[in-house]
C-alpha positions in Angstrom: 119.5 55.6 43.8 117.5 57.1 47.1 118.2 56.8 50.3 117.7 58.3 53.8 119.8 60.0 56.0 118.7 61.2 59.5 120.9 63.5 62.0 119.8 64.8 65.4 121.6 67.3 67.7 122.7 70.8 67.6 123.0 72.4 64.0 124.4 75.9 64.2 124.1 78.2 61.8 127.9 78.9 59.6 129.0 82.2 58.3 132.5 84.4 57.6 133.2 85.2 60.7 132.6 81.0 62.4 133.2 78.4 59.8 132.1 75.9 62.7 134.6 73.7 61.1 134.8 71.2 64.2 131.1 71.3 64.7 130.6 69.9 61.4 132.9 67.4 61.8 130.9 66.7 64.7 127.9 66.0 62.0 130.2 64.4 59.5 131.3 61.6 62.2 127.5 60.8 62.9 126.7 60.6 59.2 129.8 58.7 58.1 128.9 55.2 60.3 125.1 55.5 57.8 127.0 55.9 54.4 129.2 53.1 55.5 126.8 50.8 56.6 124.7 52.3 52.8 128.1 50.7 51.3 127.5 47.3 52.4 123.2 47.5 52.4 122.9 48.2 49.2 123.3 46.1 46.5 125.4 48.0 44.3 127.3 49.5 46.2 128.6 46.3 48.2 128.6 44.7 44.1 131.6 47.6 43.6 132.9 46.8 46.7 134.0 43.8 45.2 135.7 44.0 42.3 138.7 44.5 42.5 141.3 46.1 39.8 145.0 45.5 39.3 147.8 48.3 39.4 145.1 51.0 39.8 143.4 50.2 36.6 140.3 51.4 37.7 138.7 52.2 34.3 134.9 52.5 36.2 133.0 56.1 36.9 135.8 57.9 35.5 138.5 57.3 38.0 142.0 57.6 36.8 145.4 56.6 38.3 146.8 59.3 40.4 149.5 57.0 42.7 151.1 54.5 40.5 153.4 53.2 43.3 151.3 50.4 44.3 151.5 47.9 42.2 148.8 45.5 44.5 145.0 45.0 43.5 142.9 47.4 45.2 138.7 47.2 45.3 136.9 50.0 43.8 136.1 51.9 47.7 140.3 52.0 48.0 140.5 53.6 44.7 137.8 56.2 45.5 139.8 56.7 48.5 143.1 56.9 47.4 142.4 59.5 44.9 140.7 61.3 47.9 143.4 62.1 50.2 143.5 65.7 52.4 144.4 66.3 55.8 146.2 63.5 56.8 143.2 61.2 55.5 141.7 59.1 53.1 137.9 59.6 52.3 135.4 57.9 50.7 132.8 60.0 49.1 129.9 58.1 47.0 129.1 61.1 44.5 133.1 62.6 43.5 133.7 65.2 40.9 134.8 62.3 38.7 132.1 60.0 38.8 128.9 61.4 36.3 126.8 61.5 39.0 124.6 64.2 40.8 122.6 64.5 43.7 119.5 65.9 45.0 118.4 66.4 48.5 115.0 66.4 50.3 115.2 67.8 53.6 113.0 67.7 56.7 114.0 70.2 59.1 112.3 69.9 62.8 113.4 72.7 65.0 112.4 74.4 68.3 109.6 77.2 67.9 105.8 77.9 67.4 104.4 77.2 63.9 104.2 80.8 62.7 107.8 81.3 63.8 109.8 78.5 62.2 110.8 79.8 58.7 113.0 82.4 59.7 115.4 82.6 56.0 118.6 83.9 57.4 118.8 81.4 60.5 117.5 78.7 57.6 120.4 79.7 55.2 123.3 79.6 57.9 123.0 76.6 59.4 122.0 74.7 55.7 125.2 76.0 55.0 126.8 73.8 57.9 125.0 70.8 57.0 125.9 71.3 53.4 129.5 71.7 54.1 129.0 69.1 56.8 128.2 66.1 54.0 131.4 67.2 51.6 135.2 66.3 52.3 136.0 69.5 54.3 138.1 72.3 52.4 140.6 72.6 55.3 141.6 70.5 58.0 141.1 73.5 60.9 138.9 72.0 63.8 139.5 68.2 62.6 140.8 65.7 65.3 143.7 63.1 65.0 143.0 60.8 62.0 142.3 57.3 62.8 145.3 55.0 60.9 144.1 53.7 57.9 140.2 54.6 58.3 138.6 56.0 55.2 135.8 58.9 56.2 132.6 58.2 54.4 130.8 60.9 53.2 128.5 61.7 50.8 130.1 64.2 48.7 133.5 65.4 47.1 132.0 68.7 47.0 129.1 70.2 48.3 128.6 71.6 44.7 127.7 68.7 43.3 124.5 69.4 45.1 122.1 69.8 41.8 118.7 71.0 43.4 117.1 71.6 47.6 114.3 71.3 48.7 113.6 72.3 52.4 110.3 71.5 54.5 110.5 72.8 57.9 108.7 71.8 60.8 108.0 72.7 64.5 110.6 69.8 66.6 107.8 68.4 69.1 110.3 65.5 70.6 113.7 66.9 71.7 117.0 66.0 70.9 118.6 66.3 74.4 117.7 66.5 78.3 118.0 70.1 78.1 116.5 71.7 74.7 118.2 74.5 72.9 117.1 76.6 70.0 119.5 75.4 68.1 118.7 71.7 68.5 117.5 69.8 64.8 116.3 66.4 63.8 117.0 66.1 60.1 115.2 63.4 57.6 117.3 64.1 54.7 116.5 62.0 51.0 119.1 62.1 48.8 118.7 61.0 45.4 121.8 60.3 43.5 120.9 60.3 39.6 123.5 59.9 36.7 124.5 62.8 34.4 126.0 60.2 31.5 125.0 56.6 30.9 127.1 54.3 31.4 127.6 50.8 33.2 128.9 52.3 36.1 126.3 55.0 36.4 123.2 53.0 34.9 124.4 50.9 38.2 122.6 53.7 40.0 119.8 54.6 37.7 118.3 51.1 38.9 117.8 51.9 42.6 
């Protein structure tokens, strides 16, 4: 399965000493309106958005019953997010730790700066890091806001190591992203490809796009 995600803005560089926790938030709430949208586009997905499995019984991608109390059908997208519960929220990741699946990315980095200056590793590195972080269900709930009742975050991943391979093509930003440019401003073409580890009808579901 491939798809395209784009982001455009600020993307500062993470580290020890600044998590930037609420500025990727910041990124995560202007990706998770794409991946939602990718949950109803797409043929597959809105196919397992469908069906619909008594008491929990969701025998699909590896998914196993972890709150019994309901005893109400649920669709596959409530499963995923009821077994994906932190910080006061539900979210909806498309490639979990349970699922067989991995997932590539293709990155097109446009920054500020001449040609001969743009691939600078360390500034590179750092704010990845962000963006990486930025696409997973966060490890801590510092710098989140108030969760909205009963609204699943979308996001692409349970954990950002379930990333399986990078590749990174940077480019001199030519448009910007604001009225006033700053270094740190980004516009980000980023293809993911998520691929199955083991076949079977779930996964093979995504082998086909």
């Amino acid at each position: 399965m491939q798809f395209r995600l784009t982001y455009e803005g600020q993307l500062l560089g993470a580290s020890r000493e600044n998590s930037r926790a609420a500025h990727k938030h910041e990124i995560r709430s202007k990706l998770h309106p794409q991946l939602k949208r990718l949950w109803g586009t797409s043929a597959w997905l809105s196919q397992l958005g469908g069906y619909r499995f008594p008491n929990y019984a969701a025998a699909v991608s590896g998914h196993t019953l972890k709150n019994s109390n309901w005893a109400k059908e649920r669709t596959y997208p409530e499963v995923v997010a009821a077994n994906y519960q932190s910080h006061g929220r539900h979210w909806l990741p498309l490639v979990g730790e349970d699922m067989n699946l991995t997932c590539g990315l293709d990155i097109l980095f446009l920054r500020p700066g001449s040609r001969g200056n743009l691939l600078n590793v360390g500034d590179i590195d750092g704010r990845l890091k962000t963006l990486f972080d930025a696409l997973a269900i966060p490890t801590s709930g510092a710098g989140l806001p108030e969760p909205e009742a009963n609204q699943p975050v979308y996001v692409l991943l349970s954990d950002d190591r379930l990333i399986s391979n990078v590749a990174v093509e940077t480019d001199e930003l030519l448009e910007p992203t604001s009225v006033a440019p700053e270094r740190h401003d980004a516009r980000l073409i980023i293809t993911v490809n998520v691929k199955p580890m083991r076949a079977n009808w779930f996964t093979l579901g995504f082998s086909a796009l």
